[in-house]
C-alpha positions, 0 to 999 in steps of 0.5 A: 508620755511626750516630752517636756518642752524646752525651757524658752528665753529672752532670745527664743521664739515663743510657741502658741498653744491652742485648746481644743476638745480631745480627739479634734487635734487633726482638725485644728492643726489643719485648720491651723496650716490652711489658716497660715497657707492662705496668706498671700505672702509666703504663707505656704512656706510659711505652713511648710516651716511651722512645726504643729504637733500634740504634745497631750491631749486637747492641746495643739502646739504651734512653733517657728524657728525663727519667728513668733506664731503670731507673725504668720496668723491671720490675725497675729494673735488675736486669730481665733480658730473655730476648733480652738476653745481657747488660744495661750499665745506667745508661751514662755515656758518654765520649771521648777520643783515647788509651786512658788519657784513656778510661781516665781519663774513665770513672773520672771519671764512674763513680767519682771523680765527686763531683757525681753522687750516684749515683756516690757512692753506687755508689763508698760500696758498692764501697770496702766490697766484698770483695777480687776481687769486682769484673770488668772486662769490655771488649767492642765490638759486633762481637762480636755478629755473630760476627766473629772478631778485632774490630779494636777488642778489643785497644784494649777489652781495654787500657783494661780493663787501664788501668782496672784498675791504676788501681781496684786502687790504692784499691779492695780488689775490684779485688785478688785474693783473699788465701788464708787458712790454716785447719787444716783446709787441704787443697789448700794454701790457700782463697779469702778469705771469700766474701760472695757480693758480685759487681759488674761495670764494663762497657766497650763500645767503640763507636769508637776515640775513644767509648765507654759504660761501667756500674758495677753491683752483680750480683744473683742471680736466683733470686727468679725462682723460687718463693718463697725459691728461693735455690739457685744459687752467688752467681755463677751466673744473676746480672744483669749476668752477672759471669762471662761479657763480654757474656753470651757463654759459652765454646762453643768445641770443636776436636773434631768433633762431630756437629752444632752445636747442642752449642753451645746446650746449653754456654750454658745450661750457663754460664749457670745455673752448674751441670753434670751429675756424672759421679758421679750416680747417674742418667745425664743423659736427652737428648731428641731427641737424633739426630744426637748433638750434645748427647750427645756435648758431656755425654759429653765432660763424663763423664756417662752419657747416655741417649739418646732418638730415633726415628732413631739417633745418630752411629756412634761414639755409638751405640758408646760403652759410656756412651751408652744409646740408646732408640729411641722418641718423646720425648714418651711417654718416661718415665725408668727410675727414675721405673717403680722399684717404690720410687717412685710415679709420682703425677699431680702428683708432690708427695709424689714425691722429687725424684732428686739431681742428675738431669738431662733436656735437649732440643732436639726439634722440636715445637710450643710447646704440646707442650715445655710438656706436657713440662715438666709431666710432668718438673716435675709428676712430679719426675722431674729436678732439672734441665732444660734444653728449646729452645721452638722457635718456627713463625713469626717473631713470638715466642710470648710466651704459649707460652713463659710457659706453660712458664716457668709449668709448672715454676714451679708444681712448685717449679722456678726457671726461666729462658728466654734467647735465646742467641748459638746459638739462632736462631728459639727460646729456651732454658728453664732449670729448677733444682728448689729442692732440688737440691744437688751441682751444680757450674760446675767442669768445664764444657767449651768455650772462649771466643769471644774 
């Protein structure tokens, strides 16, 4: 068993935490180091003073011994690796015997600590925050190894509960949100006046007595994208994710399906923060869909799917009068709209209007060059306004070149785009792309349940 972590103070320098799915530790620590390296002042001495280690399983833990993390990340803290399910920055980390002195030791490092000028500042902002804009998520490291019923969540999940009694009693983002009425009213109330303000007070219990804790603001990440590509809801691709503890998203689904791998479509899902409509005029275009796994996760979700492979679907698939099933190569498939007398299909696509709400996913198996040839003819053509596309990946070591080649495709069409390296994927990361004027996408409705 690793050795506990020394107890952090108001003079010491705090580490960073990062989640990632158990057995991908080296790939984030590389990812970590060549992150910090690329800077162009100091950063490969920078990378050279950085101790990264694993002290359990799923977690990588990043500390300098003069400085905060978040000074030598690109992004400071809000930098969000693509094999990170969730970032926990700037830690302080406290013991104690009993679930209220942990409870007590985090608040008085993290929010009632007045000899630590960043905890007063974090606490100024917070106290100014909007009612229910604030989560509290508990979580331990067995989680990222899959094990079911982890001994230390229900331990983890009281002190959240502890934590929280004690913040609603001085901090309005701790109370649910009021209804305000309006004249208007539908549904019999709405949320209190959204700001888009979201933060987030992480506990991860590493054991009964030990534990770190972070106090962030969540940001959007839509600036990832071209230039002012604001278009996803305040709380959907933020970092740290407010919504999902620990990063993992809800995937659980009791039916049978026809393989797993729906379970990779469902985080990408989550973690963008939107879904396809059953009401779009376009069915969703699933490539490389045999033997059916994510066609029947969108079909539970009520969308048409038009499904392409060389060999067919599941028997009740290929029966469903909502499924569409082309056989052919998903490489040379071009979408029925996109051949409409009404549109022109140009080479670049860049007086082509992007169809609303029109989605293509993919899980084929192909080289990374190849999903990058795809992503240029869906994003050149403006054939979807959504994608989301598995690079799968030949040998052990991460293509770090192929993988921003397509993040660099979609970018230069005017797509947003995000590659994570989910709980489900194994040797392979998701890309994400978000057209900057799609619009009529929604989280409601997502399906699946939650690991834990």
């Amino acid at each position: 068993r690793p050795a506990p972590p020394a107890l952090t103070g108001p003079d010491s320098t705090r580490p960073s935490y990062f989640t990632c799915r158990h057995t991908y530790e080296p790939a984030l620590e590389e990812e970590l180091l060549r992150s910090i390296s690329s800077q162009a002042l100091g950063g490969a001495e920078a990378a050279r003073e950085m101790s990264v280690s694993s002290p359990h399983p799923g977690l990588v833990c990043l500390q300098h011994g003069t400085q905060d993390v978040a000074a030598y990340l690109p992004s400071g803290h809000r930098y969000e690796p693509t094999y990170a399910l969730q970032g926990i920055p700037n830690c302080v980390v406290v013991r104690a015997e009993s679930i209220k002195g942990l409870a007590n030791a985090i608040m008085g490092a993290l929010v009632d600590c007045d000899q630590d000028e960043r905890a007063m500042r974090v606490k100024s902002r917070l106290m100014e925050a909007p009612r229910d804009s604030l989560r509290i998520h508990g979580t331990v490291p067995e989680m990222f190894r899959g094990q079911p019923d982890p001994p230390l969540l229900r331990r983890v999940t009281k002190i959240s509960e502890e934590l929280g009694v004690q913040l609603k009693k001085t901090c309005a983002a701790a109370r649910p949100a009021r209804k305000i009425a309006t004249e208007d009213e539908i549904d019999g109330g709405t949320d209190e006046a959204d700001e888009g303000e979201r933060w987030v007070l992480q506990v991860l219990l590493l054991e009964p007595d030990c534990a770190v804790a972070s106090l962030e603001r969540c940001d959007e990440l839509a600036t990832e994208g071209p230039s002012n590509a604001n278009c996803w809801t305040p709380s959907a691709w933020s970092w740290p994710n407010w919504d999902l503890p620990a990063g993992l998203a809800r995937v659980d689904i009791e039916e049978k399906m026809p393989s797993s791998a729906y379970r990779k479509l469902l985080e990408a899902l989550h973690c963008m923060g939107h879904r396809p409509l059953p009401s779009s005029a376009h069915p969703v275009i699933d490539l490389g869909a045999c033997p059916g796994g994510w066609t029947a996760a969108l079909r539970m979700m009520g969308c048409r799917v038009l499904s392409v492979d060389r060999s067919p679907l599941d028997d009740a698939l290929m029966n469903d009068p909502m499924v569409e099933f082309v056989e052919g190569d998903a490489f040379t498939f071009v979408p029925p709209w996109a051949l409409d007398g009404n549109r022109l299909k140009g080479s670049t696509g860049s007086d082509v209007p992007t169809p609303e709400d029109s989605w293509m996913v993919s899980d084929v198996i192909a080289y990374p060059e190849r999903v990058a040839g795809l992503v240029e003819d869906f994003c050149g053509n403006k054939w979807v306004s959504h994608l989301i596309v598995t690079i799968k990946f030949q040998g052990q070591e991460v293509p770090w070149t192929d993988v921003a080649r397509a993040e660099e495709v979609a970018r230069k069409h005017g797509y947003a785009c995000r590659t994570k390296h989910f709980f489900n994927n194994k040797n392979e990361v998701t890309l994400m792309a978000v057209h900057v004027g799609a619009n009529g996408a929604t989280r409601s409705g997502i399906i699946g349940g939650r690991m834990y």
